[in-house]
PLY file of the C-alpha trace (Angstrom):
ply
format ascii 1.0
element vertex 85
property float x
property float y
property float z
element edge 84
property int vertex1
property int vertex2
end_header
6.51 -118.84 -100.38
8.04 -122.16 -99.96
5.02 -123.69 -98.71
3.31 -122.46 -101.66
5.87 -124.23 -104.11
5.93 -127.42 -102.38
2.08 -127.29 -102.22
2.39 -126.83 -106.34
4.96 -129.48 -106.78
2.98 -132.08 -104.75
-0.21 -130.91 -107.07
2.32 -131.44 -109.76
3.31 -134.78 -108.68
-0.13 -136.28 -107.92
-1.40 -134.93 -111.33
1.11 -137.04 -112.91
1.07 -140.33 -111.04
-2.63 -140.47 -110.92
-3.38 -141.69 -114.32
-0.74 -144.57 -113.73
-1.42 -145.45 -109.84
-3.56 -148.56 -110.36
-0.98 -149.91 -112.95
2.21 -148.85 -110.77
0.31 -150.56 -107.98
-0.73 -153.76 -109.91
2.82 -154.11 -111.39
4.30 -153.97 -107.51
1.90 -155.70 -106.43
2.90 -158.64 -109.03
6.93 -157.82 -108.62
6.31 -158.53 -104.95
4.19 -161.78 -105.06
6.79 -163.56 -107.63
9.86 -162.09 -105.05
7.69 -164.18 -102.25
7.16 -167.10 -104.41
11.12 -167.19 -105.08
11.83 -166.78 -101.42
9.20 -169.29 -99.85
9.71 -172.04 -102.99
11.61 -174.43 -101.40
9.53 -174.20 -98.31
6.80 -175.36 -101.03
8.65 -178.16 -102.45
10.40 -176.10 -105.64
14.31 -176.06 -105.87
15.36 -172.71 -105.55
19.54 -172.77 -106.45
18.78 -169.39 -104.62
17.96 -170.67 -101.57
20.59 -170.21 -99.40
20.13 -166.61 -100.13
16.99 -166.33 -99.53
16.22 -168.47 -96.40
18.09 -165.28 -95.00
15.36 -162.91 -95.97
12.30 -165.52 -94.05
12.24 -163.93 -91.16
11.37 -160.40 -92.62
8.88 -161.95 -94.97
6.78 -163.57 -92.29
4.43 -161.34 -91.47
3.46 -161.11 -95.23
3.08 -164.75 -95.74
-0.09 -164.89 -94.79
-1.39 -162.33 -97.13
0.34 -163.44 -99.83
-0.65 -167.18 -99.31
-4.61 -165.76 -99.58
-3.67 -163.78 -102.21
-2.51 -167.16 -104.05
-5.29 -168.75 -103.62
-3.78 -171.14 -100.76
-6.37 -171.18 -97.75
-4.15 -172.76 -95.70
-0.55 -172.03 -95.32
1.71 -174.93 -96.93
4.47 -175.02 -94.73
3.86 -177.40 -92.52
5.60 -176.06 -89.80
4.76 -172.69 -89.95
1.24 -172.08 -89.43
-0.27 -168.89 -89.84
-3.64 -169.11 -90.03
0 1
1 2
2 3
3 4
4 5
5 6
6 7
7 8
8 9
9 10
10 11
11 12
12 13
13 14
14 15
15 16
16 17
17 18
18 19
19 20
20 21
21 22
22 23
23 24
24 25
25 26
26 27
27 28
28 29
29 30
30 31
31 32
32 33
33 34
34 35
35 36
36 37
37 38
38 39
39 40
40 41
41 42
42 43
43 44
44 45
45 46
46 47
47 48
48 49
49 50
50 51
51 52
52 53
53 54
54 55
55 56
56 57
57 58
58 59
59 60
60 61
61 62
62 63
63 64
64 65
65 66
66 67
67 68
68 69
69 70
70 71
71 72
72 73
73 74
74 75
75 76
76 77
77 78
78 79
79 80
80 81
81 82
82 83
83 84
């Protein structure tokens, strides 16, 4: 019986956040590339008076970089020393 009612309540779930997954995704998606561009600005040459803050979080963001840089439109990374591609 339990089964059965988290079976419906996933059903439940999916039926509602399917309409609205491409714009939930989209809107992360863009939440998450300006986060990135506020954590690796001064890196590109843009005062950030959040910086000290954020040269904290660099290490965790690394292995995204490289996405997010193609996503940009960058082809090459612009940190000169950090080179990802």
């Amino acid at each position: 019986m339990i089964e059965k009612i988290k079976s419906f309540l996933e059903g439940l779930d999916e039926h509602y956040q399917a309409p609205y997954r491409s714009a939930l995704t989209k809107s992360y998606q863009e939440e998450n590339d300006f986060f990135m561009l506020m954590a690796f600005a001064e890196s590109l040459g843009v005062q950030n008076p959040a910086s000290f803050y954020t040269m904290e979080l660099l290490p965790f963001l690394l292995e995204e970089f490289h996405a997010w840089h193609k996503r940009m439109g960058m082809q090459h990374s612009l940190i000169e020393h950090f080179g990802c591609c």
